[in-house]
C-alpha positions as a Markdown table, in Angstrom:
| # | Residue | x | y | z |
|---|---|---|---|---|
| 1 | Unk | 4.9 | 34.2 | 17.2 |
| 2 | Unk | 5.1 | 30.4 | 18.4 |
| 3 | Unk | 4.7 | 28.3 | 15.4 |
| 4 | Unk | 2.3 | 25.2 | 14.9 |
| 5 | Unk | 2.8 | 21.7 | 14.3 |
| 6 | Unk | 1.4 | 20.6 | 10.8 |
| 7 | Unk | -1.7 | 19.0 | 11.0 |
| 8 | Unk | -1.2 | 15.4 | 9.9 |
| 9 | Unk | -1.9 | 14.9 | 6.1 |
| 10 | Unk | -4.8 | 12.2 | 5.9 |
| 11 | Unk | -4.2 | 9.1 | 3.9 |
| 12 | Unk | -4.7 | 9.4 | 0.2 |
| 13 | Unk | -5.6 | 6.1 | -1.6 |
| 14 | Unk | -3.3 | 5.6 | -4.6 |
| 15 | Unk | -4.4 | 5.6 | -7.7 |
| 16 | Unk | -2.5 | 2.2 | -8.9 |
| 17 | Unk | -4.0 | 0.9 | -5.5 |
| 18 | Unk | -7.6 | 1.4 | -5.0 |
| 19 | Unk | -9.6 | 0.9 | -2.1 |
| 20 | Unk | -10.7 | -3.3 | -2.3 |
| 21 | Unk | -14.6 | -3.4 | -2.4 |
| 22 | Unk | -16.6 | -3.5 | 0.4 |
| 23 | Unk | -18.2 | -7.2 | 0.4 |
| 24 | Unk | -20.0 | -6.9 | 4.1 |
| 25 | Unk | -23.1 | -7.4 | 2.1 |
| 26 | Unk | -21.9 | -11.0 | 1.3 |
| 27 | Unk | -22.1 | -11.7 | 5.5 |
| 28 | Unk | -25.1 | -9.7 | 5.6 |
| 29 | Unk | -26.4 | -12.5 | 3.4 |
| 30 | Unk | -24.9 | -15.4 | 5.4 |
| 31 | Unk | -26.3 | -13.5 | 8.3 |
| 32 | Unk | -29.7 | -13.8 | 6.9 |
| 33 | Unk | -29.2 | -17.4 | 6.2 |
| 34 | Unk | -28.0 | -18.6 | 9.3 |
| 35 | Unk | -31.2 | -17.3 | 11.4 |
| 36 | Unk | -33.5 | -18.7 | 8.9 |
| 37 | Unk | -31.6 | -22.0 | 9.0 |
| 38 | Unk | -31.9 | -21.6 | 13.0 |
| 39 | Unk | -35.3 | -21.7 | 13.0 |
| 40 | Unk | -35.8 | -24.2 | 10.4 |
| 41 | Unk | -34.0 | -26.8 | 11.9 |
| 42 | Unk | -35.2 | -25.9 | 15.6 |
| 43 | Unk | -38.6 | -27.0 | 14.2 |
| 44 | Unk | -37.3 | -30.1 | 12.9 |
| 45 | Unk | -35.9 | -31.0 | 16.0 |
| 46 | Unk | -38.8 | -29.8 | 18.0 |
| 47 | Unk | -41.2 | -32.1 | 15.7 |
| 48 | Unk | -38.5 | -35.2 | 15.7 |
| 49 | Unk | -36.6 | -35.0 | 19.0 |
| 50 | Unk | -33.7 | -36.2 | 16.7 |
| 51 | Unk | -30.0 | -36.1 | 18.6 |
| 52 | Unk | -28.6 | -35.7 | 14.6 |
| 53 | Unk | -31.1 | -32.7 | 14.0 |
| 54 | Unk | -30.6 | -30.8 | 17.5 |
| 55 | Unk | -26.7 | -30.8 | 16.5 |
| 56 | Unk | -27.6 | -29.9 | 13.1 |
| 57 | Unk | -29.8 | -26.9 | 14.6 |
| 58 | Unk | -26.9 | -26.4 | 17.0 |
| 59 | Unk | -23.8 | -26.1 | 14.3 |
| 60 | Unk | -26.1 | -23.4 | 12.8 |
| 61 | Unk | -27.0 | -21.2 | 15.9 |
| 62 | Unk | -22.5 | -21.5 | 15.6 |
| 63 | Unk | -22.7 | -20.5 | 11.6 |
| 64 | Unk | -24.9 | -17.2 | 12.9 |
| 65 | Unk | -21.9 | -16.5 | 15.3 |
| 66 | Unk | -19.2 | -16.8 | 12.5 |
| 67 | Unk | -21.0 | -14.4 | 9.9 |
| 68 | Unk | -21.1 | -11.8 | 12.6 |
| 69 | Unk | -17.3 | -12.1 | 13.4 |
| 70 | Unk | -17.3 | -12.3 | 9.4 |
| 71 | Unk | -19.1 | -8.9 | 9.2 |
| 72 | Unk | -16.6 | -7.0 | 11.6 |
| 73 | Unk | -13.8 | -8.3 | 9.8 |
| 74 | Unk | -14.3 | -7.5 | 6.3 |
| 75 | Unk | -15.5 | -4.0 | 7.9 |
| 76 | Unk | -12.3 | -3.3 | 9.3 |
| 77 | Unk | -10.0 | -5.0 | 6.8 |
| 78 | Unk | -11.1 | -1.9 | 4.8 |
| 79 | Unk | -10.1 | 0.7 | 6.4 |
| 80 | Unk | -7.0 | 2.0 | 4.7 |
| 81 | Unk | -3.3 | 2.2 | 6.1 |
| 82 | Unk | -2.6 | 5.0 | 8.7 |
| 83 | Unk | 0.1 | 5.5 | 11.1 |
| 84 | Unk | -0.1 | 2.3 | 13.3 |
| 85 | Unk | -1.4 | 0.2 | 10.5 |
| 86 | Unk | 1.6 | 1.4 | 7.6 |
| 87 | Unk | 0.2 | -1.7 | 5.3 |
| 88 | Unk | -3.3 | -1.8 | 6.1 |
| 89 | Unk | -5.9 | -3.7 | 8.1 |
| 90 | Unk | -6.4 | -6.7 | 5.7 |
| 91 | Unk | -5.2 | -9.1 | 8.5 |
| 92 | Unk | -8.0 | -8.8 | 10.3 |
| 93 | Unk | -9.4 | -11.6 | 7.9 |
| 94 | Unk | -7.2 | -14.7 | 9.7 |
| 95 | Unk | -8.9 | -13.3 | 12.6 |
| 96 | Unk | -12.5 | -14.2 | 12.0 |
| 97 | Unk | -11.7 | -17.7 | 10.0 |
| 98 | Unk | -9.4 | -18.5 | 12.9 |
| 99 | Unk | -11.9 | -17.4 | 15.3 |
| 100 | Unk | -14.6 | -19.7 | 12.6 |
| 101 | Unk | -12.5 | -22.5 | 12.8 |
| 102 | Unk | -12.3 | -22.4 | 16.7 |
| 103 | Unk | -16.5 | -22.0 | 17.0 |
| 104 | Unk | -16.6 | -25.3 | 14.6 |
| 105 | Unk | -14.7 | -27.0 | 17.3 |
| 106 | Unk | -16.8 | -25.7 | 19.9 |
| 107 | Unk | -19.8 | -27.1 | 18.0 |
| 108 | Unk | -18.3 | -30.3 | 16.9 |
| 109 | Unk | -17.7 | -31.0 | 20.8 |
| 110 | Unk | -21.1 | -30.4 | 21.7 |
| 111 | Unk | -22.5 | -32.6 | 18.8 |
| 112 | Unk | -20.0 | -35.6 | 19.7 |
| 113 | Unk | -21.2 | -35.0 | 24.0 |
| 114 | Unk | -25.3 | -35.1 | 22.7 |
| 115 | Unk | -24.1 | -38.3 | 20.5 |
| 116 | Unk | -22.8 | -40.3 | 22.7 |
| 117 | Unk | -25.6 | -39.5 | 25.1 |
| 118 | Unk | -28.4 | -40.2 | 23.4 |
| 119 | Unk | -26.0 | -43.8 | 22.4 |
| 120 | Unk | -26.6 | -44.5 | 25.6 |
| 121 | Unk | -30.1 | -43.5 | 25.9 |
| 122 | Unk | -31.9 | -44.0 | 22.7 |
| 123 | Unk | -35.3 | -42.6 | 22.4 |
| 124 | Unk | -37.6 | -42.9 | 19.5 |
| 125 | Unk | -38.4 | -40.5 | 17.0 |
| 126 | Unk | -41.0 | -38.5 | 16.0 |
| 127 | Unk | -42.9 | -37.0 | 13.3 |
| 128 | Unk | -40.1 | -37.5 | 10.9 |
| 129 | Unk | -41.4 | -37.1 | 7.4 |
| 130 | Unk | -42.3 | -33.5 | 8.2 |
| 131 | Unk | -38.9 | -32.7 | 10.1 |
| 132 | Unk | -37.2 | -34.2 | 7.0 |
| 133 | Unk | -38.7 | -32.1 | 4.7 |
| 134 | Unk | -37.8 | -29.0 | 7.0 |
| 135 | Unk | -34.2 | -30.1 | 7.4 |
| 136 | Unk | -33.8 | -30.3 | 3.6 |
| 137 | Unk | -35.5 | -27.0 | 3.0 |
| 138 | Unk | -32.6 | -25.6 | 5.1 |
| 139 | Unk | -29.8 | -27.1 | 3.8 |
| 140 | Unk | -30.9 | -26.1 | 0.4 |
| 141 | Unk | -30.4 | -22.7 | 1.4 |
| 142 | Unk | -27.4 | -23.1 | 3.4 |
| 143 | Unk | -26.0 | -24.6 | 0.5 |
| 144 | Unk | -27.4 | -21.9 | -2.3 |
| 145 | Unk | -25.6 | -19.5 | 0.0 |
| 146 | Unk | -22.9 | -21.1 | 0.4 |
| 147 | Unk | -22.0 | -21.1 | -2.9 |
| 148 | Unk | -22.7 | -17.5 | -3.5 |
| 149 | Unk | -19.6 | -17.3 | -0.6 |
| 150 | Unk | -17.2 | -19.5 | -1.8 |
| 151 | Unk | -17.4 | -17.7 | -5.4 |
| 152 | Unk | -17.1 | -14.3 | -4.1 |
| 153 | Unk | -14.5 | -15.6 | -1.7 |
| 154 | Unk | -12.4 | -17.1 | -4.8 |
| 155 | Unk | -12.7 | -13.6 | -7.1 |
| 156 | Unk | -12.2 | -11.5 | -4.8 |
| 157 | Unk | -9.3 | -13.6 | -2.6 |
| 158 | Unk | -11.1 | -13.5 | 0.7 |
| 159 | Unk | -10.0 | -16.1 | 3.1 |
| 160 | Unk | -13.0 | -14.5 | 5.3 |
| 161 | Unk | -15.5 | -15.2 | 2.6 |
| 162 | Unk | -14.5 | -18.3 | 1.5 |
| 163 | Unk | -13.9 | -19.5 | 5.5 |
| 164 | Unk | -17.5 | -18.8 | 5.7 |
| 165 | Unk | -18.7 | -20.1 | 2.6 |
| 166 | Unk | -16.8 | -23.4 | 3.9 |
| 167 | Unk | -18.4 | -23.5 | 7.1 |
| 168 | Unk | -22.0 | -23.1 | 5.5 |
| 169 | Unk | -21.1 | -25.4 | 3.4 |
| 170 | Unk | -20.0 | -28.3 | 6.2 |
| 171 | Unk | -23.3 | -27.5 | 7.7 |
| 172 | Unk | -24.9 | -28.4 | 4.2 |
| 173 | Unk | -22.8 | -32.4 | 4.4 |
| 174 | Unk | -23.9 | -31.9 | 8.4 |
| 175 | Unk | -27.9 | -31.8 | 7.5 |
| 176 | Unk | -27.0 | -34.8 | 4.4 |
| 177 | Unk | -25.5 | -36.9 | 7.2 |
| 178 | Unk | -28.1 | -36.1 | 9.5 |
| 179 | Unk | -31.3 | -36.4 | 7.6 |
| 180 | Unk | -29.7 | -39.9 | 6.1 |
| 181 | Unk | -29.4 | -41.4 | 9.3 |
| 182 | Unk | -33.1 | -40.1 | 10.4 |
| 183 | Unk | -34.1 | -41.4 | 7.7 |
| 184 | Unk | -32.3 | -45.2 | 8.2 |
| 185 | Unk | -33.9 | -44.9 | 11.8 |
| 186 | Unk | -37.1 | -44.3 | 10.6 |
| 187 | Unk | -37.1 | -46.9 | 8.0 |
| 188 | Unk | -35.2 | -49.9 | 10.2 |
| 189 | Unk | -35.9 | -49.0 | 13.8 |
| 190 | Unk | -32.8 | -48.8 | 15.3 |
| 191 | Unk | -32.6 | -46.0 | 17.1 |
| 192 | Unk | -28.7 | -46.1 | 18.0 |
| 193 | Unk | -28.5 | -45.7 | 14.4 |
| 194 | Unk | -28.9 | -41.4 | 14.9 |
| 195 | Unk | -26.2 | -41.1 | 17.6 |
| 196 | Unk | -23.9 | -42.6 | 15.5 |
| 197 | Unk | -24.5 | -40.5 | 12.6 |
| 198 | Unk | -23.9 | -37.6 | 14.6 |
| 199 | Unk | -20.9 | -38.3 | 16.1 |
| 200 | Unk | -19.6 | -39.0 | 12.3 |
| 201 | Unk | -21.0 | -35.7 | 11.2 |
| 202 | Unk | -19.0 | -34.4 | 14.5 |
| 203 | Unk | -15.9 | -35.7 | 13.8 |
| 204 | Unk | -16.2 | -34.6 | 10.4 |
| 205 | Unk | -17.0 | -30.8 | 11.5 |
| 206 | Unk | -13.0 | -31.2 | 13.4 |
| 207 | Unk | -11.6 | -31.7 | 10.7 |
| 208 | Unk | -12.8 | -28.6 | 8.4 |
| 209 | Unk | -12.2 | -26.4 | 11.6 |
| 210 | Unk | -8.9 | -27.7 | 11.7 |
| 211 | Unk | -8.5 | -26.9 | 7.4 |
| 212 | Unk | -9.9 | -23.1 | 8.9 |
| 213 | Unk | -7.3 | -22.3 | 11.5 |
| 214 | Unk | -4.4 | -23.5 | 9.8 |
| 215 | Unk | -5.2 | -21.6 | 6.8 |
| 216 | Unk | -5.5 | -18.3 | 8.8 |
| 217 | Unk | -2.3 | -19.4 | 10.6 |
| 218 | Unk | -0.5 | -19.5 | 7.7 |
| 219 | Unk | -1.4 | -16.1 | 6.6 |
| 220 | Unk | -0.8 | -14.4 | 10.1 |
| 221 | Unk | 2.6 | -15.9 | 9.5 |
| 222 | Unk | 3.3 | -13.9 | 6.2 |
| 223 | Unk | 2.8 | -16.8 | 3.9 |
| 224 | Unk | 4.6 | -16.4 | 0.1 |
| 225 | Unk | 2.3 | -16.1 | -2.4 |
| 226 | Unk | 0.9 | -19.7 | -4.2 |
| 227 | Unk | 4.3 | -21.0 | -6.1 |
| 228 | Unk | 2.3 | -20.6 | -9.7 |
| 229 | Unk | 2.0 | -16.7 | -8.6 |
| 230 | Unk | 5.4 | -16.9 | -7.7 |
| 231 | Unk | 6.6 | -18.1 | -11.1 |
| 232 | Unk | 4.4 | -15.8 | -13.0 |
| 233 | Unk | 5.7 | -12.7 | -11.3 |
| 234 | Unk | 9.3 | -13.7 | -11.9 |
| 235 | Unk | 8.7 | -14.1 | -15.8 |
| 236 | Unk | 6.9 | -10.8 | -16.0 |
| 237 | Unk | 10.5 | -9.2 | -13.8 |
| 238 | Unk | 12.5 | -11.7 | -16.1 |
| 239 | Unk | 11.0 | -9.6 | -19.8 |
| 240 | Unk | 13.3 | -6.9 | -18.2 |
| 241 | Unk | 16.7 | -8.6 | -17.2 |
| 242 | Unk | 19.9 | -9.0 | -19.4 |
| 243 | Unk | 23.0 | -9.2 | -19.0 |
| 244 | Unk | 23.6 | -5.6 | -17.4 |
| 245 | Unk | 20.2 | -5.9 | -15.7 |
| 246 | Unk | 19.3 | -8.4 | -13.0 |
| 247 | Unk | 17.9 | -8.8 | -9.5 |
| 248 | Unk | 17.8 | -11.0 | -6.0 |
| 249 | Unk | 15.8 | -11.0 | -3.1 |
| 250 | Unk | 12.7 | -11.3 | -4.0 |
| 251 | Unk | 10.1 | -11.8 | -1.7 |
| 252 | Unk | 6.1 | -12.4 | -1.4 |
| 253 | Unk | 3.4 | -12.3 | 1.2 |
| 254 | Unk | -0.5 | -12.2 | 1.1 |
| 255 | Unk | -2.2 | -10.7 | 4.1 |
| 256 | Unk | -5.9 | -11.2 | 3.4 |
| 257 | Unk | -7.1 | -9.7 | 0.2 |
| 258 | Unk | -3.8 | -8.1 | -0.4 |
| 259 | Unk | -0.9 | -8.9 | -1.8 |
| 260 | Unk | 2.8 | -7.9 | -1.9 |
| 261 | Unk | 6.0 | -8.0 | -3.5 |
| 262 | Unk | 9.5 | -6.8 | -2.2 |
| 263 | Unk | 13.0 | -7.5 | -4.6 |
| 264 | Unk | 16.3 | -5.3 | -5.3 |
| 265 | Unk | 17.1 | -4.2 | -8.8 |
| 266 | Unk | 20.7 | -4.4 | -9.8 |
| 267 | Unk | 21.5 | -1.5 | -12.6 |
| 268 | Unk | 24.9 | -0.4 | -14.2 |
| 269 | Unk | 26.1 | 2.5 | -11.2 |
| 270 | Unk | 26.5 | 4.4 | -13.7 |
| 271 | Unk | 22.9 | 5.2 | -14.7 |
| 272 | Unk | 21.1 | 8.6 | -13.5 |
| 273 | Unk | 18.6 | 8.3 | -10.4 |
| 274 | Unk | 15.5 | 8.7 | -13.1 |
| 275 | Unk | 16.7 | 5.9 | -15.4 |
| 276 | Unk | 16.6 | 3.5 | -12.7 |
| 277 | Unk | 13.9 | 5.2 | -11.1 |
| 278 | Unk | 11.8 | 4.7 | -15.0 |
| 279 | Unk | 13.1 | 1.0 | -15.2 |
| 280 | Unk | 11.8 | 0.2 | -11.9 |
| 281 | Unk | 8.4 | 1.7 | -12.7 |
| 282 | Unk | 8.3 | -0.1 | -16.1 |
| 283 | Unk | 8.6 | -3.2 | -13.8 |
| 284 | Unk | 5.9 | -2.0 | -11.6 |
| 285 | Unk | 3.5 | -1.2 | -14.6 |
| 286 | Unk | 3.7 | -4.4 | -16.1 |
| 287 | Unk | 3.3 | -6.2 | -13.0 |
| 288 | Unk | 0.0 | -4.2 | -12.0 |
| 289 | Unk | -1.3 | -5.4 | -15.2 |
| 290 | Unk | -1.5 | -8.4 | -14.7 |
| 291 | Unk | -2.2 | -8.5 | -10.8 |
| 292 | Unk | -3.7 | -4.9 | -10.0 |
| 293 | Unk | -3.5 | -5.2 | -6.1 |
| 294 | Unk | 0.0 | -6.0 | -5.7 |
| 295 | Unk | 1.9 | -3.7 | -3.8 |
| 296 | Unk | 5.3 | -3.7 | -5.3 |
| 297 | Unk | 8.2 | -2.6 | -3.4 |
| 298 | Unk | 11.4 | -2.1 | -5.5 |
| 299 | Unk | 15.2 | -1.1 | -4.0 |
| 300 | Unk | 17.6 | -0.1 | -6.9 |
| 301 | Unk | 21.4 | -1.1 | -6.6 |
| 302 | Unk | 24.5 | -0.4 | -8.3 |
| 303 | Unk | 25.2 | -4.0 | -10.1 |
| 304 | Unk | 29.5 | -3.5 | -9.4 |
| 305 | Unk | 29.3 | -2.8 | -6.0 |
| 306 | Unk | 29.8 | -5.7 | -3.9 |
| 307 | Unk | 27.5 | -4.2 | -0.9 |
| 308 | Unk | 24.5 | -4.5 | -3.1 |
| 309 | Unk | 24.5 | -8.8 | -2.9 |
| 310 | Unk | 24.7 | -8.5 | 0.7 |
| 311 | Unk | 21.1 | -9.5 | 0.9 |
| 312 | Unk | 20.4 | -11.8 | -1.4 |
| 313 | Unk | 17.4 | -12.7 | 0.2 |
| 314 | Unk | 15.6 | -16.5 | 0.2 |
């Protein structure tokens, strides 16, 4: 009788290691936001035929775009490891605030294209009180929601999140900038006055799309771990080193909302497999306490043997 391959065992989710929350619902919310800002802001042009407020309407149409690339990201950074993926999806993250951080430039180019345009050919203004009022109503809930994403993104360590809660959040100085310079307009005439207050917003957009990509550079590149992290997970290892106990390369990295930890363990080579094995997981416990998504990675050597320094690491 021919036997049968094994059916693959499905992944199990560890019980040190549980599955991070699902926070889609926070881009469902910045979903909602952006297409009420949309049409807010669309009105206030429509009533004002402001340059400032089209690209204020404009960077918002971009912030719609972004929490949908937010959505798909935060649904696939949780799907859990499997045999392509061995340490998860959580990368997908850097993807949307990269591709965030790219659509800000895209935006902050058309705003600084309508600027100089409408420099050139200044028209006068309309209706502004009422498209004032509308702009403001807008940004108050760009900036409500905003906030809502920048504190999720900070508790639950989501550069995704906290990308988007940024980029909401440059809209929110976008519509200050704006409705300032409407205002100033309105009040002194000069109708130049608007163009120039959007090209500032624009140039002020580059730069926080620049802050994005960077940051989600930096994490595609297996960034260490913030140095205060660093030095708190070495005093936790350090409660279990003397002078027959010690330990080298030791490494870190964050990819999205997890986080990792790698370092060799130097024991006497006399000690039994479980000893080490218990000391190791001693290590592990106490680290888990105090950062529960850590994925610690432990290799145990024989201190006396000179092949264990070999890799001393960084």
């Amino acid at each position: 009788m021919a036997e049968t391959s094994p059916k693959p065992e499905k992944p199990t989710v560890s019980t040190r290691h549980p599955q991070p929350e699902d926070l889609t619902r926070f881009a469902w919310l910045s979903i909602g936001a952006a297409i009420a800002t949309i049409l807010l802001k669309g009105i206030a042009w429509w009533l004002t035929g402001s340059v400032g407020l089209l690209s204020d309407a404009a960077e918002s149409l971009v912030n719609l775009v972004a929490a949908i690339v937010a959505l798909v990201a935060l649904k696939v950074s949780l799907k859990p490891p499997d045999r392509n993926h061995n340490y998860g999806h959580s990368k997908a993250e850097y993807f949307a605030a990269a591709a965030e951080g790219l659509m800000i430039f895209a935006a902050a180019a058309a705003i600084l294209m309508a600027s100089v345009q409408r420099f050139l050919d200044p028209q006068p203004l309309q209706n502004v009180g009422i498209g004032l009022l509308v702009s403001v109503v807008a940004s108050v809930l760009n900036g409500s929601v905003a906030w809502v994403l920048l504190r999720a993104g900070k508790k639950h360590r989501s550069i995704t999140l906290t990308a988007d809660g940024k980029h909401l959040l440059t809209d929110v100085w976008t519509s200050v900038g704006v409705v300032v310079g409407v205002l100033l307009v309105w009040i002194t005439g000069w109708e130049r006055l608007d163009p120039i207050v959007g090209f500032l917003v624009g140039l002020n957009i580059l730069y926080t799309g620049w802050g994005l990509i960077r940051a989600s550079s930096a994490g595609l590149m297996d960034a260490s771990l913030p140095a205060e992290d660093n030095a708190r997970i070495v005093s936790i290892i350090q409660r279990f080193t003397s002078e027959h106990i010690t330990y080298h390369a030791f490494r870190t990295r964050e990819a999205g909302h997890r986080r990792f930890m790698e370092m060799h363990l130097l024991v006497p080579g006399h000690w039994s497999v479980k000893r080490g094995h218990d000391l190791a997981e001693d290590i592990t416990d106490a680290l888990l306490r105090e950062y529960p998504d850590l994925r610690v990675s432990m290799h145990i050597e024989p201190k006396e043997d000179p092949r264990s320094y070999e890799d001393k690491g960084i």
